[in-house]
Structures are given as C-alpha cells and as structure tokens.
TORKEZA-830211 format. One record per residue (C-alpha): z, y, x. Coordinates in steps of 0.5 Angstrom, whole numbers, plus 500, padded with zeros to 3 digits. Each point is the difference from the previous one (the first is absolute). Layout:
N
ZYX...
# end
This chain:
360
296588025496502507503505503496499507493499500495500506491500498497498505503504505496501507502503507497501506499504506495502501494495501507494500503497494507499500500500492494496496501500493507498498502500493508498496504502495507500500505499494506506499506497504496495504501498508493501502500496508494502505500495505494498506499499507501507504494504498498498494501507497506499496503506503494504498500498494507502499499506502494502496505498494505506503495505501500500507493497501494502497496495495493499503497498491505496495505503496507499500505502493507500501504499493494501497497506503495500504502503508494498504499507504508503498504503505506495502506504498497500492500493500507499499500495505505498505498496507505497505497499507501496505504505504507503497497506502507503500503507501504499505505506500501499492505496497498494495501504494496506503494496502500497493500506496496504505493499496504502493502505504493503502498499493506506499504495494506502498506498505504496494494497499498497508508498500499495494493497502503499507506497498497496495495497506505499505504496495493495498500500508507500501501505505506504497504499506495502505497507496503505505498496507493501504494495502503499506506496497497496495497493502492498500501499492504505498495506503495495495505500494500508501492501500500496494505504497496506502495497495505497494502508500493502499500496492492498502496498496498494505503498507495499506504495506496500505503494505505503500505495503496498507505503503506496499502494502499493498508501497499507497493498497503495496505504497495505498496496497506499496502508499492501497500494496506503496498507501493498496504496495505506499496506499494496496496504504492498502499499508495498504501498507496498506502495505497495505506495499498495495508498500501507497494500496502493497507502499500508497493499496499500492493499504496500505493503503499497505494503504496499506495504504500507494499494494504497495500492502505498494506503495504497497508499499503496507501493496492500499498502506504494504498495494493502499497504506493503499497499507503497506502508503505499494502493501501502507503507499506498495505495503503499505499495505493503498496494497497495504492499499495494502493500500498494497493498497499495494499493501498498493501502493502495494501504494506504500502496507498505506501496507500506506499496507504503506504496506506504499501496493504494501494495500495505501498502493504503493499497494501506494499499492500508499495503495497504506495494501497502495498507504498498507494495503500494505500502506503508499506503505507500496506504503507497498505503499507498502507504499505497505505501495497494497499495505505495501501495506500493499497500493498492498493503499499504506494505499500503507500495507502505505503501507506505500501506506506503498506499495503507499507499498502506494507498499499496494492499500496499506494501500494496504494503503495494501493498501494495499494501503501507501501502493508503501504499494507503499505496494507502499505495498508500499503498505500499507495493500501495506494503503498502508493503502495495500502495494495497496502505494497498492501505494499499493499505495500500493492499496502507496502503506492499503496508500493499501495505502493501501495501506501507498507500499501501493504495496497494497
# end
C-alpha cells in the first residue's frame, strides 16, 4: 500500500529551481534514504514532506490524503534534525514529554509514552540527567525519543548523524535500523553518506542537481547504475571510469581501444555491441572492489603510486597514461611506488556507459 506519494513536485526561489519535478512513492513501514552530493535538494525535499517548505506545483499525499498546502502540525509527521536541539535546563524525561506537554495530554499518559521510548532507545537509566551529561549519541537517541512519544505517522530524519564521529555513526546507524524494524514505522531520511545510504535504505533516491537520477533498493543501484553519476556515487572507493573508444564490432563481441588496457585494447562479449558504433566513445566502469592483483589474464597494465596499508586490505592508487585507477585488495601486497602493477577483473564485473553516460 503507498503510504507516501510525491506528483511531480517542484520548488523554487524565485526565478531559481532547486526542486525540478520529483515524483515516488513509498510503501507503509519502508526506509525511504534521500542521498546526493551537498545541494542536490534533498534537504529541501525532506522539508517540504514536513510542512516547512512551501511546494511550489506537484501534490504531496500522506497515507492516503492529499497534504500538499497543509499546516506542519496537521501532518502527523515527526522530524529529527541534524541539531539535537536540546533544553538544556530539562532533564531527559522532560525534554521527551515536552511536546506531549504542549498538546496538554493527560499526565498518566505522557510518563507511559516516555517510558515507553526510552526503553526502545534504552535511556532508562539516564531520564533524570541533563544534555550536558549525556554523550553525542545519547543527546541523538534523546531527539529521536522526542519524536517516537509523538506516534507519528511518518518519521522525517534529516542528517541526523553528521554530527558524530566516526564510532558513534556506526553504532547509530545500527540503533536506527533497530528502531525502524521495532516500530514498522515509514521513514525517509536524508543524507549525503552512500555507506548510510546503503546500509539503512529498503531503497534509495538518489538526486542530483533538484531531479530524480535512479530509485531503486541499495543491491540494484551497486549492480545495475543507471548513469555513471549512480555508478560513481554508490560505492566506496567510488567506481573507476576509463574513457575508452571502440575499436571494432564483431557480433556480440565489442573491442574498446585505450592504453591503460594491458595490451592496449579490451575485447568484451556484451550484448551491449548491439547498441553502440564503430568508433563511438565508451566509459568503463570498474569497481576497485573487483580488481584483483596478478590475475593470469590481466585487464589493466599500470604503474602504482601508492599502496595504502587498511590492516587487513591495501588499497592501491595506481595510473596509466594519466587514467587514476584505485583497486582494493586483501592483504597487504609486496608492492612499492613505482612497480609495474596489473589487475584483472571478472567479465561480469565490467559496467559500460555511453558518450552521455547512460548505461548500455
């Protein structure tokens, strides 16, 4: 059943267009990721779903009922910002209940509601303490609860761990994907981490510039990117792109011409023969991931520039011909700055693109 639906939604400022026309739905209890570069209009996007932007045409339904032009508070939705936005002078408990409080619920029922958040959040032990003595991911947790005690009907995150470090991202990462599984509850939420993206999205929009580039589940846009901004967004290392050109075309055979190639050229059987032309510019895509070092049929002759120890994996930042290629393998090769360095890769793992970057 859609519970969250975007016609064609538009926003601009004035004479500037920072929404262009965007449109998906959205099940009831899915984990809906916004994800794109800084500026694409995630943020926007997510504000305008709450209320706090107005949509400039398009039309906006929430479980159902059309919401486009109405006031936030009768949205039943709840945001979590990238700021806690604390009281500082109210304990925990009291920062939780403070909006049940503003909407005069009955006493009784405000201390069941934030018991009951702060035992999903585990903060049972710290009700009685102020901001200033919890952690960077406990004041989190504690603007999460703020919204849990709300029961809305669709929770709105909007980055809301870039304010932690690397640690404490990772473990609420975790704490949101167990909340979301806990409460069944719809949730879109924005973000311009690809790792937070892949890991929390049932699926992902991924924009760029104010406009849709793909939606799809994480699994689908690693396997199967639309374009090369896709392909190059999700995954990290990001994928490495060579400009190459085709050099013939013998059925389902397509051989690409590029001297980062070992041998200087590419031979490929790949359906994709069948839709391009002699002489047409083709990006490759390859994900580092995917190379491998010393393969018996090397795909790429390169000179390496740098081997970046990871502990159990190195990964190599190498070149040809001014083409950077990055390759991460387990490990730690015998390799030094300047070696000769050739990677192969598995056929299945070859992405081809066209001139205007589309997939072929």
């Amino acid at each position: 059943m859609t519970f969250l639906r975007l016609d064609n939604i538009k926003k601009s400022y004035g004479d500037a267009a920072v929404i262009k026309g965007v449109s998906f739905a959205a099940e009831k209890g899915e984990f809906v990721v916004f994800v794109g570069p800084s500026g694409c209009g995630k943020s926007t996007l997510l504000r305008m779903i709450a209320g706090l932007e107005d949509v400039s045409s398009g039309e906006l339904y929430i479980d159902g009922r059309e919401v486009t032009y109405e006031e936030p508070a009768k949205r039943e939705v709840s945001m979590v910002f990238q700021s806690y936005a604390l009281y500082p002078h109210m304990s925990v408990f009291e920062n939780m209940a403070f909006g049940l409080r503003m909407a005069k619920k009955p006493e009784a029922e405000i201390k069941a509601q934030v018991l009951e958040a702060a035992r999903i959040l585990q903060l049972e032990a710290l009700l009685e303490r102020k901001p200033r003595a919890l952690s960077g991911g406990q004041r989190q947790r504690v603007a999460i609860g703020r919204s849990i005690v709300r029961h809305p009907k669709l929770f709105l995150f909007d980055e809301p761990l870039s304010n932690l470090d690397a640690e404490l991202r990772s473990q609420m990462r975790v704490e949101i994907a167990k909340l979301h599984r806990s409460l069944g509850a719809t949730m879109v939420y924005v973000t311009h981490d690809q790792v937070e993206a892949m890991t929390l999205a049932d699926r992902i929009v991924v924009l760029r510039a104010g406009l849709v580039e793909q939606i799809g589940s994480p699994t689908e846009l690693y396997d199967t990117p639309a374009n090369t901004f896709v392909a190059g967004f999700i995954g990290s290392p990001k994928m490495n792109f060579i400009n190459a050109k085709v050099a013939s075309i013998a059925g389902n055979t397509l051989t690409l011409a590029h001297p980062t190639f070992a041998g200087g050229t590419l031979a490929l059987d790949t359906p994709a023969a069948a839709r391009t032309k002699l002489g047409a510019p083709v990006t490759v895509g390859l994900r580092p991931e995917h190379l491998s070092v010393g393969a018996a049929n090397p795909v790429l002759a390169l000179t390496l520039d740098f081997a970046e120890s990871l502990g159990g994996s190195t990964q190599l930042y190498a070149r040809s011909e001014g083409e950077p290629i990055i390759a991460l393998t387990a490990g730690r090769p015998n390799l030094k700055p300047g070696d000769a360095l050739t990677l192969g890769i598995a056929p299945s793992h070859i992405y081809l693109f066209d001139a205007a970057g589309l997939a072929l």
